[in-house]
N, C-alpha and C positions, 0 to 999 in steps of 0.2 A: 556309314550306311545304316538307317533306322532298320529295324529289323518288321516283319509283314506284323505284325499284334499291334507295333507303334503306331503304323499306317492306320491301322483299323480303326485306332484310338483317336487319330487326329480326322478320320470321315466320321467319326460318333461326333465327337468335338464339334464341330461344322454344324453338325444338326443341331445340338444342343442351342447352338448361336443363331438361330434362326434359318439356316440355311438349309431348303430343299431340295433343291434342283441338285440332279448329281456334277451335269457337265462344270458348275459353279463349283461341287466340292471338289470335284478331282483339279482346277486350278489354284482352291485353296490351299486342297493337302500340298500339291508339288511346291507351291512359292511356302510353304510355313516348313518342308522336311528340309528346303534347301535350308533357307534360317537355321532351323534347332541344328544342323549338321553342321553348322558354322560355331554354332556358338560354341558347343560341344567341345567342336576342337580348339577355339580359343578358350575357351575355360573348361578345362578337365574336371573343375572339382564339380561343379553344374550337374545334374537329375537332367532326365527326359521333361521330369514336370516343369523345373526350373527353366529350363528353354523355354519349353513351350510359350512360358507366363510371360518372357522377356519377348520372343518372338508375336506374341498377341497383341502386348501389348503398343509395338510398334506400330499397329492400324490404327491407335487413337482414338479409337473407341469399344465401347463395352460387349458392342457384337457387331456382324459382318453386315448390318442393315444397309446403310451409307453404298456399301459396296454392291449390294444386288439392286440397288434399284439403280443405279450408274450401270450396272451388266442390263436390265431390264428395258432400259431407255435402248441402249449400244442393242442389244436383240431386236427389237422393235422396228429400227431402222434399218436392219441387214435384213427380218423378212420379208418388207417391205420392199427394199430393193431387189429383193429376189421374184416378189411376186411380179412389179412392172418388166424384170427381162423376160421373164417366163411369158408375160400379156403379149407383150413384144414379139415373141421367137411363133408364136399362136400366127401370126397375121403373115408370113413368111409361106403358111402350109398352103398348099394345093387345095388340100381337102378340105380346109377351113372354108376358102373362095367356094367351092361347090356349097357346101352347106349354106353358107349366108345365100345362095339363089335360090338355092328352097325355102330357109327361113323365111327371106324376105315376100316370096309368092304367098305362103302361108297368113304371116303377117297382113297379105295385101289384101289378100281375101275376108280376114275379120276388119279391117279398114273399112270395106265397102259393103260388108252383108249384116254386120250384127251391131244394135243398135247398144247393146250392153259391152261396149268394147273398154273405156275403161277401167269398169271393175275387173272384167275376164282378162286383162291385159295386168291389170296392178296384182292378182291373185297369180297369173302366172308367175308374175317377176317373183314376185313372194316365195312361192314355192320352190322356183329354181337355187335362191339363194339359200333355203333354210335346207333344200339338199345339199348344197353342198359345203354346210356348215355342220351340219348333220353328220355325215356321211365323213366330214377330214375329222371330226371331234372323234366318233367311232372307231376310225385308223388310228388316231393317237394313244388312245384309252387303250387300244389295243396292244400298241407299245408300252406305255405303262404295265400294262398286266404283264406281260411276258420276261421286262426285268424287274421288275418291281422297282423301280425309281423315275422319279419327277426331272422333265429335263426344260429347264428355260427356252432352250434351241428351238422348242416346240410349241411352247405358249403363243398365241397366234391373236394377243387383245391388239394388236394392230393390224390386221386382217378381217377379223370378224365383225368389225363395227362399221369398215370399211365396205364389205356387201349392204348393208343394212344404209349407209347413209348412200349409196349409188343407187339402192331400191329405190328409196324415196325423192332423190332429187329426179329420176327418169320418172317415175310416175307422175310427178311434177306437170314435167316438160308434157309429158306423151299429152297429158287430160288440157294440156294447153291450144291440143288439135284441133280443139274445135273451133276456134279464131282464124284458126289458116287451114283450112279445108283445103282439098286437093288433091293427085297423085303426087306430088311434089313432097308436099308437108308427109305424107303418108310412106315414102321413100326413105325420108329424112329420118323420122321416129322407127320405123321398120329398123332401121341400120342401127341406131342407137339402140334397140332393143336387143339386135346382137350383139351389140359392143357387150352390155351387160352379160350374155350369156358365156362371152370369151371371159368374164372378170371373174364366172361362177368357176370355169373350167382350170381359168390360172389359178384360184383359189385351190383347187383340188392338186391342179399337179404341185403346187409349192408344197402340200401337205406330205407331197410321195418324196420331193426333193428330201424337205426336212427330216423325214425317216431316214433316208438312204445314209444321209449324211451322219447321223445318229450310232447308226448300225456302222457304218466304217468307221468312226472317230471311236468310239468303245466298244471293237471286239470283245474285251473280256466279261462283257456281263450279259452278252448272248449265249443262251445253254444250243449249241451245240446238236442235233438230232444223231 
């Protein structure tokens, strides 16, 4: 059993090798204390350093790069699919249905009264998105400060770019209104405009999931009040 100074020694370790993210070191350290505890006891005469060197070197390369951008892909696609069940579980709510009848009244009314409909429609979508990109980057940051470590879990470059190209493909669509004039047409983009704002809101709640999940997976580097 490594003793708690070794551990420290192999989370420094990790850093040095490129690696930020904690939830990535604390995989690291566990699969590398398993090794050096191995070797150890197949070769007694072996150093902590001598392990380690043996144990390193069985990743086949000079540092953990290879390795975190294969964990950065594998993240990518789980908050991904975290985000579409969370869109998904949205469309289920009661009160979602009530809101989209207001939305869509609201929506109805700049359809048929304002002639600047869509800039004031591309600037809304805009701002919704950059809230709530805004507003989960702030949640996280805030995480960060409180332990002071970086967590992959949370990196959200497959999220973030993802509002920004839905911005832009429904502005698209919307400014495409005016070929097909109508309550119809008007209905149709009305409803896609809340699609979008259910995409801002699963954005948000995915940000509280990935906390939560954070905070239970490593109790021990929340201080405690």
């Amino acid at each position: 059993m490594l003793m708690k100074e070794q551990i420290d020694y192999l989370f420094e370790f990790c850093e040095t090798k490129g690696v930020r993210y904690y939830d990535v070191q604390v995989e690291l350290v566990d699969h590398m204390a398993n090794g050096i505890e191995k070797e150890l006891a197949e070769h007694p005469g072996f150093s902590f350093q001598k392990a380690l060197e043996v144990v390193f070197a069985s990743f086949g390369h000079s540092d953990f790069a290879p390795l975190v951008i294969e964990k950065r892909k594998a993240t990518k696609i789980y908050s991904r699919r975290l985000w579409w069940s969370i869109f998904r579980q949205q469309l289920t709510w009661p009160v979602t249905w009530a809101a989209l009848g207001v939305f869509l009244f609201i929506y109805w009314q700049l359809v048929i009264h304002d002639n600047d409909f869509v800039f004031r429609v591309s600037l809304f979508l805009g701002l919704i998105a950059l809230f709530a990109i805004v507003i989960g980057g702030r949640r996280l940051k805030g995480l960060q400060k409180r332990t002071g470590k970086h967590f992959l879990l949370t990196n959200l470059t497959g999220l973030n770019p993802m509002l920004a190209y839905g911005n832009m493909s429904i502005n698209y669509l919307i400014s495409t209104r005016w070929s097909y004039p109508g309550h119809f047409s008007s209905l149709v983009y009305g409803t896609m405009l809340f699609a979008f704002f259910l995409m801002c809101l699963a954005h948000y709640r995915t940000v509280r999931r990935l906390e939560k999940q954070v905070e239970k997976d490593y109790p021990e580097i929340f201080t405690v009040a």
